[in-house]
N, CA, C and O atoms as a GROMACS GRO file, in nm:
protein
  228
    1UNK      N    1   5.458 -17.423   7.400
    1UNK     CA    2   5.388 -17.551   7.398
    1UNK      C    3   5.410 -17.621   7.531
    1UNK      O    4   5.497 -17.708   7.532
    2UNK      N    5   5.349 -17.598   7.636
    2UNK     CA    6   5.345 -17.662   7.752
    2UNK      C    7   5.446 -17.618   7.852
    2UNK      O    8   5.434 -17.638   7.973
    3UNK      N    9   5.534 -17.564   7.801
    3UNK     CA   10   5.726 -17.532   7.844
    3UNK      C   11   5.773 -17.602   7.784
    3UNK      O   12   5.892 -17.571   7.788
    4UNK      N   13   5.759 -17.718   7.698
    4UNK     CA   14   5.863 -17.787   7.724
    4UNK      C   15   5.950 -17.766   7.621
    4UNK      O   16   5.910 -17.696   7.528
    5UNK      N   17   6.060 -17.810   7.617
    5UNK     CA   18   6.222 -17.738   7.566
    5UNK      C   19   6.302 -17.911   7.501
    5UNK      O   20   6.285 -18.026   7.543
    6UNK      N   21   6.369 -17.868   7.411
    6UNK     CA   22   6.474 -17.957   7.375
    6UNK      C   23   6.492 -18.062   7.440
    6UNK      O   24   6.463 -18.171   7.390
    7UNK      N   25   6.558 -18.047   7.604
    7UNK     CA   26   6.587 -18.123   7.658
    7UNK      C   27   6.495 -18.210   7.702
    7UNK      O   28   6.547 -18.322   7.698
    8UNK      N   29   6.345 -18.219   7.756
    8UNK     CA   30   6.295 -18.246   7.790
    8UNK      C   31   6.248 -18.359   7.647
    8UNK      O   32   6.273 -18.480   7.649
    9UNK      N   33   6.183 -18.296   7.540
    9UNK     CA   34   6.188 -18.390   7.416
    9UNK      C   35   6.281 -18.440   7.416
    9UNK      O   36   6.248 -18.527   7.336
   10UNK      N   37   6.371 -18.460   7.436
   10UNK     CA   38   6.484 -18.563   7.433
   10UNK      C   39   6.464 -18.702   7.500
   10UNK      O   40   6.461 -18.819   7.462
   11UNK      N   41   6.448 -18.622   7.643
   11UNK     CA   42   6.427 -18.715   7.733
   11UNK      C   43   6.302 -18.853   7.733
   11UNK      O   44   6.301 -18.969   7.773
   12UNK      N   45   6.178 -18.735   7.644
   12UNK     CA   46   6.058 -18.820   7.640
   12UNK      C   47   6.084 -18.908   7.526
   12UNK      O   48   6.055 -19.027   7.512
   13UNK      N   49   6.149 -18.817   7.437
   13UNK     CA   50   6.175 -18.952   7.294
   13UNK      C   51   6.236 -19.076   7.319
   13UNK      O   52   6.204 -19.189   7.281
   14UNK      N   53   6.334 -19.034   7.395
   14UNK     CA   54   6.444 -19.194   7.457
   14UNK      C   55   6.324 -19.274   7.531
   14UNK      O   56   6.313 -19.393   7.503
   15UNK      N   57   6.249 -19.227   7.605
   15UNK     CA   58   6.187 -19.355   7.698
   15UNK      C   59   6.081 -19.371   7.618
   15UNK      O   60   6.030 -19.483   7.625
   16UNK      N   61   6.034 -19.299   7.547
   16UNK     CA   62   5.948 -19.332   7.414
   16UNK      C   63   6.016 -19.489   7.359
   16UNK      O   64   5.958 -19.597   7.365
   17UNK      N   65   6.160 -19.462   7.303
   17UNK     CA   66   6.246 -19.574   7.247
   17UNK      C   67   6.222 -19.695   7.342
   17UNK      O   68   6.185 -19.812   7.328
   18UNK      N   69   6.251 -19.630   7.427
   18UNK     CA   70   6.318 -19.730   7.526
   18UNK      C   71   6.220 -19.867   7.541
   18UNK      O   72   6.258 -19.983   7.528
   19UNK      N   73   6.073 -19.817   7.574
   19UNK     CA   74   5.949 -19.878   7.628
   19UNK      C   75   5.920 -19.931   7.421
   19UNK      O   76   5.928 -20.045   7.375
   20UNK      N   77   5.897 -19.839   7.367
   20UNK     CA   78   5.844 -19.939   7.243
   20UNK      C   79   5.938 -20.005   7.146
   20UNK      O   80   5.920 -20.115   7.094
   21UNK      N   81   6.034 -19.930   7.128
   21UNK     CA   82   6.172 -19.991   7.041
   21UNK      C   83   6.168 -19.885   6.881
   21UNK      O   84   6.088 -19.808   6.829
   22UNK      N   85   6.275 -19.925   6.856
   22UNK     CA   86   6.248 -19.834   6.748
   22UNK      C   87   6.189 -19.868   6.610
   22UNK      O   88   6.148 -19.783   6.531
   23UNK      N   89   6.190 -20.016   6.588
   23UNK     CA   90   6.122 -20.048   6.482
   23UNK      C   91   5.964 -20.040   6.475
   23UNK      O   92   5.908 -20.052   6.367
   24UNK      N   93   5.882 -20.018   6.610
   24UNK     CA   94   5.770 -19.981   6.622
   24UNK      C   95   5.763 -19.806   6.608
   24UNK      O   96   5.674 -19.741   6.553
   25UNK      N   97   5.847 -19.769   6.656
   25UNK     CA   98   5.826 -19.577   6.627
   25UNK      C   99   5.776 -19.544   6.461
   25UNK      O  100   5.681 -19.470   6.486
   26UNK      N  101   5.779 -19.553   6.315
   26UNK     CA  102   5.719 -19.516   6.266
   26UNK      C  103   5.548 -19.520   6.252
   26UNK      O  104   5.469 -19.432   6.218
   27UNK      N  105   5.522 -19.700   6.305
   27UNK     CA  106   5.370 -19.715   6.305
   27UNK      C  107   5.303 -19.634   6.442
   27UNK      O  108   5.181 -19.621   6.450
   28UNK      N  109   5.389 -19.585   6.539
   28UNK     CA  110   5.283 -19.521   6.616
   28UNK      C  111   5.321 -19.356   6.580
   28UNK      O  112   5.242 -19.280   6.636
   29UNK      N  113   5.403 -19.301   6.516
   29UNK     CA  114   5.387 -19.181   6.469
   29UNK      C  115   5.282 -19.176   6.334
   29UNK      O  116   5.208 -19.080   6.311
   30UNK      N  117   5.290 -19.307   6.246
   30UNK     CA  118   5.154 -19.259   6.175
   30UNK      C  119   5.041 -19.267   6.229
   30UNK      O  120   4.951 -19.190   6.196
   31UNK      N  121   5.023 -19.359   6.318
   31UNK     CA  122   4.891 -19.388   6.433
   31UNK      C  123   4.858 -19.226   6.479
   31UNK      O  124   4.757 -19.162   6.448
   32UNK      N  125   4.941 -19.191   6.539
   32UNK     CA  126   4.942 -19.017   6.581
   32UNK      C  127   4.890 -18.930   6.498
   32UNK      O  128   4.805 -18.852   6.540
   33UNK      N  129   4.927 -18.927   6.379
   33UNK     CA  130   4.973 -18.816   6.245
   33UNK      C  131   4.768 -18.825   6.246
   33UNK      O  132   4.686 -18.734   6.246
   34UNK      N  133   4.748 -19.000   6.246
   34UNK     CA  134   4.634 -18.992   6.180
   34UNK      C  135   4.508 -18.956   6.246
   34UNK      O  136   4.406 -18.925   6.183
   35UNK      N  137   4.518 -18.962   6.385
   35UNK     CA  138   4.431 -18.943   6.492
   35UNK      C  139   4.431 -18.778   6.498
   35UNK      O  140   4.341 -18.705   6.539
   36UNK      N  141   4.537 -18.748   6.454
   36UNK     CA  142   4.511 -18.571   6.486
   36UNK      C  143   4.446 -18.534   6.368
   36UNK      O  144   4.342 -18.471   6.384
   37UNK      N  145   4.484 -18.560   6.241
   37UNK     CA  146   4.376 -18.555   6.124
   37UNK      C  147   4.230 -18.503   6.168
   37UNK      O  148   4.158 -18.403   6.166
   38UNK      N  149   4.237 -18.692   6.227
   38UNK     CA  150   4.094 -18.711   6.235
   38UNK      C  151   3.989 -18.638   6.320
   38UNK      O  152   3.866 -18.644   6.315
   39UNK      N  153   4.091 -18.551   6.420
   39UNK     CA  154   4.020 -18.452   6.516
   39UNK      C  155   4.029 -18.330   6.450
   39UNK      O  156   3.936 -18.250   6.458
   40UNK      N  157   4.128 -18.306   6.385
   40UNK     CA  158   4.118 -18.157   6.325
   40UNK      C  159   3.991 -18.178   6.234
   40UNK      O  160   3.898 -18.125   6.294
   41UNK      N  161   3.948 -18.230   6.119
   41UNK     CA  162   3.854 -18.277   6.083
   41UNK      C  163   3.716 -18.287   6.113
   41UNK      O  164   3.615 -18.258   6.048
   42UNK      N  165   3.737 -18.342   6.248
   42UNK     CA  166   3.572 -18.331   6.343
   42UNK      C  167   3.564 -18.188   6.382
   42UNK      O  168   3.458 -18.126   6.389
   43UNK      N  169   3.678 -18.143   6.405
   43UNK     CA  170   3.681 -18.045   6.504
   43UNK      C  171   3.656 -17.876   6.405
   43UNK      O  172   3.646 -17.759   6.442
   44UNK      N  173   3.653 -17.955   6.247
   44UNK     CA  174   3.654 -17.838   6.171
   44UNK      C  175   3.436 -17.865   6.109
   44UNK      O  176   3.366 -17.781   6.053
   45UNK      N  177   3.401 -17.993   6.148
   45UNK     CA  178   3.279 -18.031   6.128
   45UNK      C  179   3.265 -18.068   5.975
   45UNK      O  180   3.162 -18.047   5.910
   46UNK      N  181   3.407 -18.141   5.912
   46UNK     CA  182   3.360 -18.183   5.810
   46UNK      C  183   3.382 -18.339   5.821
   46UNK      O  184   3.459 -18.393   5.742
   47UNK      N  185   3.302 -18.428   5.936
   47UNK     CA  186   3.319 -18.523   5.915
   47UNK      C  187   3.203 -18.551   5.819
   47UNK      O  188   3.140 -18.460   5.764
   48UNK      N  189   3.170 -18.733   5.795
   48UNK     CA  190   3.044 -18.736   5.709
   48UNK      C  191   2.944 -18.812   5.808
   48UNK      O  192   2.952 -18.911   5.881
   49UNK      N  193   2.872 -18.742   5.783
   49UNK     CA  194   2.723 -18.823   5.849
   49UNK      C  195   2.667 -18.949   5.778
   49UNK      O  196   2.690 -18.933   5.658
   50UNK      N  197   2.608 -19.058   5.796
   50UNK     CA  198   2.528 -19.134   5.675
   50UNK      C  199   2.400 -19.092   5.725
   50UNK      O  200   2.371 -19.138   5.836
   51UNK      N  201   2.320 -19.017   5.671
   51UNK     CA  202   2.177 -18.984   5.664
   51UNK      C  203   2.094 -19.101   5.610
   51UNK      O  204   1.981 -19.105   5.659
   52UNK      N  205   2.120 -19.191   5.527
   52UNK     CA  206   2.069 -19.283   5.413
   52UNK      C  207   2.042 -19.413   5.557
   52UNK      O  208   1.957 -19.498   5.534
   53UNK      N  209   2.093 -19.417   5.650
   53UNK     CA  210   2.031 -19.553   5.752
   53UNK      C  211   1.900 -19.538   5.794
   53UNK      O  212   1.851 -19.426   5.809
   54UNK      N  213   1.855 -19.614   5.809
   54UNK     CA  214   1.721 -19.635   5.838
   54UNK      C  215   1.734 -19.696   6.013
   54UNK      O  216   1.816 -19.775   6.060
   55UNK      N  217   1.632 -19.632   6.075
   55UNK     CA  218   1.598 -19.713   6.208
   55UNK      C  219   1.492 -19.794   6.213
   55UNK      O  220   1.373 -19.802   6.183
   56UNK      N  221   1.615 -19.875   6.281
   56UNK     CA  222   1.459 -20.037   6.279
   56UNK      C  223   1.396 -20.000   6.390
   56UNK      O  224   1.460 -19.968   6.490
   57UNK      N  225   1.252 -20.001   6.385
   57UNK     CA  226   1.131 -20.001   6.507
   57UNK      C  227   1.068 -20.138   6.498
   57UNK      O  228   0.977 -20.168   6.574
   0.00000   0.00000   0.00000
C-alpha cells in the first residue's frame, strides 16, 4: 500500500492528532468510512438515478 510501514502510520496518526485533536478523530473516521462507501458504490454503478424529474423548458 504505497510503502508505507508501521512507522510511518504512526507518524501520520500523531500529526493527524496533533492538528485535529482527538475528540474530533471518530467524526472524521466516520466522515472517511462513509465517503469510501460512497465511491465503492458509484464505482460498482449501483448508485440511484431519479428518472421521475421532469425538465423545465
Amino acid at each position: 500500500m504505497f510503502g508505507f510501514g508501521v512507522p510511518e502510520l504512526l507518524i501520520i496518526g500523531s500529526i493527524v492528532m496533533l492538528i485535529f485533536g482527538v475528540g474530533k478523530l471518530p467524526e472524521i473516521g466516520s466522515s472517511f468510512g462513509k465517503a469510501i462507501s460512497n465511491f465503492k458504490k458509484a464505482a460498482d454503478g449501483k448508485d440511484q438515478v431519479d428518472l421521475a424529474r421532469k425538465k423545465d423548458c
